[in-house]
Backbone bond lengths (Angstrom), bond angles and torsions (degrees), N, CA, C in turn:
res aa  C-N    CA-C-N  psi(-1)  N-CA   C-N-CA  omega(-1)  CA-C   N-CA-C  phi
1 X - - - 1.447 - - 1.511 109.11 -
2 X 1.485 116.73 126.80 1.656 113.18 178.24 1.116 119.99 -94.63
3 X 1.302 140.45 143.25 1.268 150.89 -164.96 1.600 110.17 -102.36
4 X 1.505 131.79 119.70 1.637 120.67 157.50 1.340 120.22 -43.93
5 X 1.104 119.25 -178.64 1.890 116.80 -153.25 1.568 91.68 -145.92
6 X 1.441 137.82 -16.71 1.018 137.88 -151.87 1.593 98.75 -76.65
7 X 1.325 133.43 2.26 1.192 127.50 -164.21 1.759 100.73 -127.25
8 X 1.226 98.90 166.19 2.172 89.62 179.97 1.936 104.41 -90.71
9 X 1.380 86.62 -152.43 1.991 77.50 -162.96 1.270 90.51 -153.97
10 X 1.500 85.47 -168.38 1.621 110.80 176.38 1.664 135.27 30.78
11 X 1.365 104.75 -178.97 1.606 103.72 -133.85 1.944 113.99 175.11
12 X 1.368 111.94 152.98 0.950 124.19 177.59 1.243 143.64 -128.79
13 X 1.638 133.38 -103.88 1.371 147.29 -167.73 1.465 122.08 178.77
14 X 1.265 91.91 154.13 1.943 96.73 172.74 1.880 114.85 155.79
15 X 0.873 103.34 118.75 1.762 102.96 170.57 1.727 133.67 -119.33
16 X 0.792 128.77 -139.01 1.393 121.12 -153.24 1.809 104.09 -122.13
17 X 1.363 113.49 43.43 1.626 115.04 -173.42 1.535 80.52 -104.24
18 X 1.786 106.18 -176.30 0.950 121.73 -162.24 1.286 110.86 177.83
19 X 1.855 86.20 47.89 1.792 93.15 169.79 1.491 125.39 -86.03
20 X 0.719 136.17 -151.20 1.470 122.25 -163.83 1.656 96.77 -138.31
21 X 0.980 110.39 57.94 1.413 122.68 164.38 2.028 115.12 115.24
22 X 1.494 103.65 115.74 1.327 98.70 174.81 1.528 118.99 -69.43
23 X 1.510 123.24 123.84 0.937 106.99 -178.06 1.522 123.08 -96.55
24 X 1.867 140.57 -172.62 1.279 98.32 159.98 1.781 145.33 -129.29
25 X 1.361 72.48 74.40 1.298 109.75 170.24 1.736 122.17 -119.55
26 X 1.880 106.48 28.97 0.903 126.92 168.36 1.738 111.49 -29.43
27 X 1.398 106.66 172.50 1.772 103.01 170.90 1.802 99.55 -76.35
28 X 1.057 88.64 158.47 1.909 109.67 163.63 1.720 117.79 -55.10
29 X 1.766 83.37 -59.91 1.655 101.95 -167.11 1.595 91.76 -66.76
30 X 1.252 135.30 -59.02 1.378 130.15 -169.50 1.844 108.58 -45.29
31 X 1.165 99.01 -53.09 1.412 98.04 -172.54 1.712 110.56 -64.54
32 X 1.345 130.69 -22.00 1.373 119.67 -154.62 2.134 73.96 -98.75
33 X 0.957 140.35 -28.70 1.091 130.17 170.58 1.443 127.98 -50.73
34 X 1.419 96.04 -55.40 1.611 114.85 164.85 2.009 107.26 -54.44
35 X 1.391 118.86 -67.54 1.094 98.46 166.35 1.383 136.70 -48.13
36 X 1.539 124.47 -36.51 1.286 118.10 170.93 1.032 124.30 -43.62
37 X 2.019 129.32 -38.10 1.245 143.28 -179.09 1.325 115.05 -68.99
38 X 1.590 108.22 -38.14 1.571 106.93 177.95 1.119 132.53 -67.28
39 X 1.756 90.50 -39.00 1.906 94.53 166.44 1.640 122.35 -14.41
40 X 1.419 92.93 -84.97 1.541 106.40 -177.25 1.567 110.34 -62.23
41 X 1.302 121.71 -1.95 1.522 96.95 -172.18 1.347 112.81 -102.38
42 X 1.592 119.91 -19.33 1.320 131.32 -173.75 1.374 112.43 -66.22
43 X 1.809 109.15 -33.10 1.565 107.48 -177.77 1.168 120.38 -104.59
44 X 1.546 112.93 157.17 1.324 117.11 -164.49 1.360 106.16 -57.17
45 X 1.244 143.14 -15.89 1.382 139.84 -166.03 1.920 95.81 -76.71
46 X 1.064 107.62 -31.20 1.418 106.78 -175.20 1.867 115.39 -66.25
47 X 1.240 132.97 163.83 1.072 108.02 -169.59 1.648 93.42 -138.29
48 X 1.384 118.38 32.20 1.580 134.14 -178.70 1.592 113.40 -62.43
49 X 1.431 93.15 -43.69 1.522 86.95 171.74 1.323 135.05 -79.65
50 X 1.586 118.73 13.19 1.091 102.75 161.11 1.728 147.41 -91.85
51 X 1.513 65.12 30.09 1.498 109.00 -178.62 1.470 118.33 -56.13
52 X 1.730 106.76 -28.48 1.181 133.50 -165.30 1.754 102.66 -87.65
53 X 1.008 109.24 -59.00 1.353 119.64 165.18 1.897 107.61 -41.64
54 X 1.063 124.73 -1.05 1.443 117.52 -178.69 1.728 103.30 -73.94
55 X 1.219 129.77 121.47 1.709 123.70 165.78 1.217 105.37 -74.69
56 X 1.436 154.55 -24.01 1.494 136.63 161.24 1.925 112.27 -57.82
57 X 1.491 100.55 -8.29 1.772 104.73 -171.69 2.053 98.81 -54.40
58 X 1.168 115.90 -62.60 1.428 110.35 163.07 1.798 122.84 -37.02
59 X 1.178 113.33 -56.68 1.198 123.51 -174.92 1.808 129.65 -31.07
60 X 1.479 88.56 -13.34 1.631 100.06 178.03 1.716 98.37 -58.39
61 X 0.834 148.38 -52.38 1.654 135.76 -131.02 1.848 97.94 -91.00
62 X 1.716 114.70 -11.08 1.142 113.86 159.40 1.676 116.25 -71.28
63 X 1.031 98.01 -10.30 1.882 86.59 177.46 1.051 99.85 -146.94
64 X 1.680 105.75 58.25 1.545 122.12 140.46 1.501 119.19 69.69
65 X 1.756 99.16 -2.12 2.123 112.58 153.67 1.129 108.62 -54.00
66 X 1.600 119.99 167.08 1.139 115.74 149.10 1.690 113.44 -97.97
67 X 1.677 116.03 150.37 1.251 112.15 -171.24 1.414 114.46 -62.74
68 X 1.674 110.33 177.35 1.304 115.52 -140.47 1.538 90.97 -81.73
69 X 1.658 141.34 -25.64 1.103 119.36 -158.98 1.536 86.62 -96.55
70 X 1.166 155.25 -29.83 1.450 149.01 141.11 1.475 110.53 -17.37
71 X 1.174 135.80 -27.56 1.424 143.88 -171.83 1.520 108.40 -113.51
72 X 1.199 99.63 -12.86 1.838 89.34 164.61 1.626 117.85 -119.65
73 X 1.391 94.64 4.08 1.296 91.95 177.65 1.697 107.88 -103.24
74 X 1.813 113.01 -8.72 1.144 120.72 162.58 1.898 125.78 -79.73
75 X 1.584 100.00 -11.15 1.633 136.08 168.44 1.354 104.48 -68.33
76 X 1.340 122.80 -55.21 1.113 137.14 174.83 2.146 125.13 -61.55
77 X 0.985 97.29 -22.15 1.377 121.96 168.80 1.476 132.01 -61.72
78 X 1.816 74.37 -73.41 1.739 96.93 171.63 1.736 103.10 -60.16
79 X 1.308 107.11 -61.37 1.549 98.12 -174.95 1.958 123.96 -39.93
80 X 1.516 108.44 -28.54 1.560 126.69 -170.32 1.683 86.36 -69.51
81 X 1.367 106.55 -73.02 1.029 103.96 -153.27 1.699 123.82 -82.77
82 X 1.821 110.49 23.82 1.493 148.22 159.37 1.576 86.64 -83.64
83 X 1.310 110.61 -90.88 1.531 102.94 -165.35 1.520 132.63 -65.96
84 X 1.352 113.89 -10.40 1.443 127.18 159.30 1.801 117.90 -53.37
85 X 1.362 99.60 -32.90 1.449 117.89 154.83 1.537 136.47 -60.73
86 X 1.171 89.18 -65.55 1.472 97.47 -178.26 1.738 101.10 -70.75
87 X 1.177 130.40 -15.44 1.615 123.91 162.96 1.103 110.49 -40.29
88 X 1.510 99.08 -61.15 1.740 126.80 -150.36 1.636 93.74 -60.69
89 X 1.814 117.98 -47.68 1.597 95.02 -167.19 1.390 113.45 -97.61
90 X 1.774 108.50 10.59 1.489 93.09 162.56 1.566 109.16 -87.06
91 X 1.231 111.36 -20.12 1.305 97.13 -161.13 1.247 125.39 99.52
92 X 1.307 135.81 16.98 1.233 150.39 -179.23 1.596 113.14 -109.25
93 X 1.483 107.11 149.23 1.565 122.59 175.38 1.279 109.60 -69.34
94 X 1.270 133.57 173.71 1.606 142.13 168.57 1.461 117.89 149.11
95 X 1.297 109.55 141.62 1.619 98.45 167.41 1.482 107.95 -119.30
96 X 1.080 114.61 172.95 1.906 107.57 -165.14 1.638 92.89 -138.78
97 X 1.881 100.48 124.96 1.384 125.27 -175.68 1.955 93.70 -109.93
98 X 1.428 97.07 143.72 1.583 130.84 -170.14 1.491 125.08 -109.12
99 X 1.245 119.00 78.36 1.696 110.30 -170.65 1.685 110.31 -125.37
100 X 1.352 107.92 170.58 1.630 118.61 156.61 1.382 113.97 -96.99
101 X 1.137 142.89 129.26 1.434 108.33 144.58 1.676 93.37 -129.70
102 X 1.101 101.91 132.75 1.277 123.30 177.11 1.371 124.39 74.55
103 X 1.665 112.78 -107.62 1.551 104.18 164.72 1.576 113.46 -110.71
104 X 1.214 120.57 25.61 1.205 119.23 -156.79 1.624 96.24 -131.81
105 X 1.439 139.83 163.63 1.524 155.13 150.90 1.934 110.94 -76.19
106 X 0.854 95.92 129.44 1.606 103.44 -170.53 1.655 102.71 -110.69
107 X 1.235 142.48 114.20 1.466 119.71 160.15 1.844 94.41 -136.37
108 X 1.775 89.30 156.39 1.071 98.25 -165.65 1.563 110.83 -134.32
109 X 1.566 142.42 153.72 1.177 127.40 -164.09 1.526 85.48 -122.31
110 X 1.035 123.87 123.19 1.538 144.34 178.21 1.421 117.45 -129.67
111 X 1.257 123.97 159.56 1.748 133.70 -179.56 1.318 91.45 98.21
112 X 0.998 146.90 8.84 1.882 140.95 -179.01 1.229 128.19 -164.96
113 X 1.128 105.72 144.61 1.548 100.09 178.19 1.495 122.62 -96.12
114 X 1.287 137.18 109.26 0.876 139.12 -157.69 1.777 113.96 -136.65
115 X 1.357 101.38 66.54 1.759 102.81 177.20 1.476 121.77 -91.18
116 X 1.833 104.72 38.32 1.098 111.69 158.08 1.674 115.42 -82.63
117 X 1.264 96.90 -40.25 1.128 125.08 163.70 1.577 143.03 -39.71
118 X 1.219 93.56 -17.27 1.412 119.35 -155.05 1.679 116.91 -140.23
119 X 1.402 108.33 -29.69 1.391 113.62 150.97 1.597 112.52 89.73
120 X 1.312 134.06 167.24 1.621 115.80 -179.49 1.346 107.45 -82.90
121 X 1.043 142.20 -25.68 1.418 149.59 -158.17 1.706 104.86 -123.20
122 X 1.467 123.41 -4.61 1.231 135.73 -166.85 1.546 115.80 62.33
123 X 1.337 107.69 27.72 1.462 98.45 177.32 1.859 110.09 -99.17
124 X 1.179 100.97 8.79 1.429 102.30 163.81 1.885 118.16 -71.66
125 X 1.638 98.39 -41.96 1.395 115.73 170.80 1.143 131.16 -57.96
126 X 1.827 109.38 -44.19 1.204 124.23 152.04 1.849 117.11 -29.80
127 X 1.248 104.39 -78.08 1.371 117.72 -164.00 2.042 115.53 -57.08
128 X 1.150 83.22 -30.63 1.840 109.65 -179.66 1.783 96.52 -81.21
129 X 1.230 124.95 -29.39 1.310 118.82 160.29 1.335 139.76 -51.82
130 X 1.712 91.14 -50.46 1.664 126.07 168.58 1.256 97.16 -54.48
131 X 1.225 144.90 -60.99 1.367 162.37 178.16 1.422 99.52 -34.00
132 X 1.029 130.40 -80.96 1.412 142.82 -167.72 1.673 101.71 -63.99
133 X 1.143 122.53 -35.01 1.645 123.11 -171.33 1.559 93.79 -58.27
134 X 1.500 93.78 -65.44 1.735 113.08 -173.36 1.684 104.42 -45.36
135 X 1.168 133.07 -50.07 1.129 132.57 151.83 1.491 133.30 -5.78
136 X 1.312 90.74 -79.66 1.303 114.05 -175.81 2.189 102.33 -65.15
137 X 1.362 88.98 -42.91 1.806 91.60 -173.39 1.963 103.26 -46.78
138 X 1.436 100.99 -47.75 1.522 124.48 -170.71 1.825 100.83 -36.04
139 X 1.772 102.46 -57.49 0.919 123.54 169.44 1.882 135.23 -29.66
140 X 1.370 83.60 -76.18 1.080 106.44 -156.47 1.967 112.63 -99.35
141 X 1.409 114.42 -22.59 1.082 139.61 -177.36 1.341 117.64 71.22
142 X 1.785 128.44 16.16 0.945 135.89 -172.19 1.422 111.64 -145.33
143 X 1.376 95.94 145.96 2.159 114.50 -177.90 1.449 105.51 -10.60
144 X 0.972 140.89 143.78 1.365 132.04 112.38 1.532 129.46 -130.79
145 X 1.639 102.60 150.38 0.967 111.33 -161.45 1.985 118.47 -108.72
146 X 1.775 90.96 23.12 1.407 94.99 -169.11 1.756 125.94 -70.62
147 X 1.270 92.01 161.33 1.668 92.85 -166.08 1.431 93.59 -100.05
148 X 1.626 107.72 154.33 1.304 98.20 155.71 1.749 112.88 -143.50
149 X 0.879 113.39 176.62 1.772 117.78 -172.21 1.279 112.81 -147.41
150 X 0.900 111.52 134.76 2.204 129.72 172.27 1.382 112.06 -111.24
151 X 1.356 107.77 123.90 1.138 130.38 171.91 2.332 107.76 47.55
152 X 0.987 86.14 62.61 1.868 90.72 -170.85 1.737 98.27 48.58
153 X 1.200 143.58 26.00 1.319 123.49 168.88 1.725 110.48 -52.58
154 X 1.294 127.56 -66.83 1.072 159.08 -155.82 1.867 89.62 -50.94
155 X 0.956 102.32 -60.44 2.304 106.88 -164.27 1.780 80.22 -101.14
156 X 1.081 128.16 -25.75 2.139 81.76 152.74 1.050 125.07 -75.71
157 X 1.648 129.07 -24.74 0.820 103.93 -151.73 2.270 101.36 -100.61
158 X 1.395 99.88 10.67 1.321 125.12 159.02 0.939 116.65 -65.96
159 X 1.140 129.06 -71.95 1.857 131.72 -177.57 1.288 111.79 -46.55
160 X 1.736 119.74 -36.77 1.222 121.32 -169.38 1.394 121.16 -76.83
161 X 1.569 106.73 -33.54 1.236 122.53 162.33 1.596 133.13 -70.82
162 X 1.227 99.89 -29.86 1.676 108.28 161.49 1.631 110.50 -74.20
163 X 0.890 129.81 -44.45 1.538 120.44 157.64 1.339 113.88 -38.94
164 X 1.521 119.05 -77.00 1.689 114.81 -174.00 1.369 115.19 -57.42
165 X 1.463 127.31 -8.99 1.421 124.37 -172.56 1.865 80.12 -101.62
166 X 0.808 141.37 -60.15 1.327 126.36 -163.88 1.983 111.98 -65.25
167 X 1.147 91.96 -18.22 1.540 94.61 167.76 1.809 115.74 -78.57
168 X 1.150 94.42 -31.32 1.912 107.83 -171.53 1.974 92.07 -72.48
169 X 1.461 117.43 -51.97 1.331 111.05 -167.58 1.407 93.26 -47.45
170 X 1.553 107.26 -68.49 1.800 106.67 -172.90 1.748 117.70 -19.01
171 X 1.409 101.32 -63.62 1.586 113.62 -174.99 1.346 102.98 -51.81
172 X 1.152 131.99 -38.45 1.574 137.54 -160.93 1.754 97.45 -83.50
173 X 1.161 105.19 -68.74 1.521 104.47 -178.94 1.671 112.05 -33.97
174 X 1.574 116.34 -58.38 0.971 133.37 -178.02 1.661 116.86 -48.59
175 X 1.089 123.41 -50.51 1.475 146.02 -145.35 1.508 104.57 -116.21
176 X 1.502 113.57 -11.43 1.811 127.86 -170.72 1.368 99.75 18.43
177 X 1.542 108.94 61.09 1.646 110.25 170.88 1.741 100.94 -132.79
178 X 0.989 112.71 151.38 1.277 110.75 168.17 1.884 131.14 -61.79
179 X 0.825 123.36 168.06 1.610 123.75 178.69 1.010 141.46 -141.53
180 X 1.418 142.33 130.07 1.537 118.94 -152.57 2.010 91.73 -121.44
181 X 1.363 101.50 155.98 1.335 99.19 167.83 1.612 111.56 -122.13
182 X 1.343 114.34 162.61 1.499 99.27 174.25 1.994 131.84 -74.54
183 X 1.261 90.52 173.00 1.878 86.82 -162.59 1.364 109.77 -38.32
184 X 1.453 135.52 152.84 0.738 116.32 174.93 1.919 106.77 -149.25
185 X 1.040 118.02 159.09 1.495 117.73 -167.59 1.774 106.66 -71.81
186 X 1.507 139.87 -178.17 0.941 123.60 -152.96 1.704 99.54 -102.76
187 X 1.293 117.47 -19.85 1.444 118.33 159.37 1.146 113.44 -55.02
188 X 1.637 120.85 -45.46 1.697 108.46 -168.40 1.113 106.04 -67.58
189 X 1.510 131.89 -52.32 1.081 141.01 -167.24 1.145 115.28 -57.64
190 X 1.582 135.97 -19.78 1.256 129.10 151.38 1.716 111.01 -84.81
191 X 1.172 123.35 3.24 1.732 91.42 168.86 1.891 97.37 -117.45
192 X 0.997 123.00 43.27 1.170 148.53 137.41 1.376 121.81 -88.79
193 X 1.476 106.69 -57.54 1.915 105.19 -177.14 1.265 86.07 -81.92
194 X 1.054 166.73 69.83 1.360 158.65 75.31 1.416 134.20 -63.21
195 X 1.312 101.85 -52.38 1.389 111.73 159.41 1.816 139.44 -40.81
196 X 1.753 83.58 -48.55 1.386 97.92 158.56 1.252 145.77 -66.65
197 X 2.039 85.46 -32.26 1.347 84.19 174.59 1.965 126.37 -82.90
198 X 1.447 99.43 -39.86 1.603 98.48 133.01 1.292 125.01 17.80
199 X 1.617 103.42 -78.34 1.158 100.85 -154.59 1.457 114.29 -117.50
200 X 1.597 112.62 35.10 1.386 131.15 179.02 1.611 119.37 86.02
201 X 0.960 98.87 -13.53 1.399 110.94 -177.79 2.172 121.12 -77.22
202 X 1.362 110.38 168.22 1.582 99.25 179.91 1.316 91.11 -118.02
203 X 1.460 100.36 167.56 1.882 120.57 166.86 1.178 104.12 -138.21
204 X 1.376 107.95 151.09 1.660 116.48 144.52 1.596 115.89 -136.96
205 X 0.858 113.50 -168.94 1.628 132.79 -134.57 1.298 101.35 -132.54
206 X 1.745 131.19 88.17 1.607 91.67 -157.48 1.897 74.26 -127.94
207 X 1.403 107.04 172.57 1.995 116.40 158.72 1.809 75.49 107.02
208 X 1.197 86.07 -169.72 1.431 119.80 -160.53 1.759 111.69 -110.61
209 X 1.328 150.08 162.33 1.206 154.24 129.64 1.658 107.78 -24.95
210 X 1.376 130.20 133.18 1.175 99.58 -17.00 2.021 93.61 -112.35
211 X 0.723 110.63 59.63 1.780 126.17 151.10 1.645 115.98 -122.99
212 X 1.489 114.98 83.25 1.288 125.77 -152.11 1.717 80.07 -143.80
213 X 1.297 100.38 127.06 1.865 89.95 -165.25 2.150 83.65 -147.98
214 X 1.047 98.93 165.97 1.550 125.53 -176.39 1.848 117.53 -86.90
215 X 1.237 129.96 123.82 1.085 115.64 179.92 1.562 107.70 -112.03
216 X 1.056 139.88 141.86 1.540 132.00 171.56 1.354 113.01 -106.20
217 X 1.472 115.13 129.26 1.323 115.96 -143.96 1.862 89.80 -109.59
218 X 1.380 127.56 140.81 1.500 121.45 159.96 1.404 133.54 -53.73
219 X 1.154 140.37 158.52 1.701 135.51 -173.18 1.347 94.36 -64.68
C-alpha cells in the first residue's frame, strides 16, 4: 500500500526510567521495539511528524516541563554522552557535535573517519541510531526522533540524492510517465519525497522493508 508524501514523517521512542545512563549493551527486546517504531517514522510515508505542527508542542513550560527545544537539546546530551561511551570501549577516535534543527536533536561524530560505523549501505548507522534513540527513550521516558551522522555520511549522502531526485522530477515532467527509484532506507526516501515535493510534483513509497523504494508520480 503507498502512502502520499505531502506531509513530514517519522519518529521514535522513550519512557519513564531513570537510569543513570543508557549503556550499549542496552536490552535486545527494547531496541527491536524502538526500531519497529522508527521504521515508519523516518519516511515520508509516515505522518509522525506532524507532531511538530501541534501548538500545545510549546505549552510544556506551563505545567512546569521544560520547553520542547530545552528537551531536545537535553536528547542531544544523553545521546553524546551514550556515544562518547561506546567510542571509549571500541576504541575509536571521534569528536561529537550538538544541534537542533527543527523539531528534532541532531548529533554528529566528526574528526574521523569511521565507516565501520556507518556500514556499506549505511545500515550500520541506521542500527547505531536505533541505539542511541533507545538510549535516550531509557532516559528520558519519551519519543525521540533524533538523527544522527558519522563522519558527514548522512549530508553526503543527501546532496547526492537531492541531485538524482531532482534529475528523476525532470525525466518525469518531461516524459509525463511515472518513475521508480531504487530501494532506499527510510531517511533517503524522505529527502527524495521532499524534493519532489519541492518541486510540485507527488511520491509514494511503494515494496516492502527492506526493498521499499520511491515512485515519482507525473502532474
Amino acid at each position: 500500500m503507498s502512502e502520499p508524501v505531502n506531509e513530514p514523517i517519522e519518529s521514535d521512542v522513550q519512557t519513564d526510567e531513570t537510569t543513570s545512563g543508557a549503556t550499549p549493551d542496552a536490552a535486545p527486546e527494547e531496541a527491536a521495539a524502538a526500531a519497529v517504531t522508527d521504521d515508519a517514522d523516518d519516511d515520508a510515508d509516515a505522518d509522525d511528524d506532524t507532531e511538530s505542527d501541534d501548538p500545545s508542542a510549546e505549552s510544556d513550560d506551563s505545567e512546569g516541563r521544560p520547553g520542547r527545544r530545552e528537551r531536545l537539546e537535553q536528547e542531544g546530551d544523553i545521546a553524546a554522552d551514550y556515544l562518547e561511551e561506546l567510542l571509549e570501549i571500541t576504541d575509536l577516535d571521534g569528536d561529537l557535535d550538538m544541534d537542533v534543527e527543527g523539531d528534532r536533536a541532531t548529533v554528529s561524530i566528526v574528526g574521523a573517519n569511521l565507516p565501520q560505523l556507518v556500514g556499506p549501505q549505511g545500515e550500520v548507522l541506521e542500527a547505531l541510531q536505533e541505539l542511541t534513540r533507545l538510549a535516550v527513550y531509557r532516559e528520558t521516558g519519551e519519543r525521540s526522533r533524533l538523527m544522527l551522522d558519522v563522519s558527514g555520511h548522512r549530508a553526503a549522502r543527501r546532496t547526492a540524492l537531492e541531485v538524482q531526485a531532482t534529475e528523476i522530477v525532470a525525466q518525469v515532467k518531461e516524459s509525463g510517465e511515472r518513475a521508480s527509484l531504487e530501494p532506499m532506507s527510510p531517511f533517503e526516501r524522505k529527502v527524495v519525497h521532499d524534493v519532489v515535493a519541492a518541486a510540485g510534483l507527488k511520491s509514494e513509497s511503494e515494496g516492502t522493508e527492506p526493498r521499499r523504494y520511491v515512485v515519482v508520480l507525473p502532474g
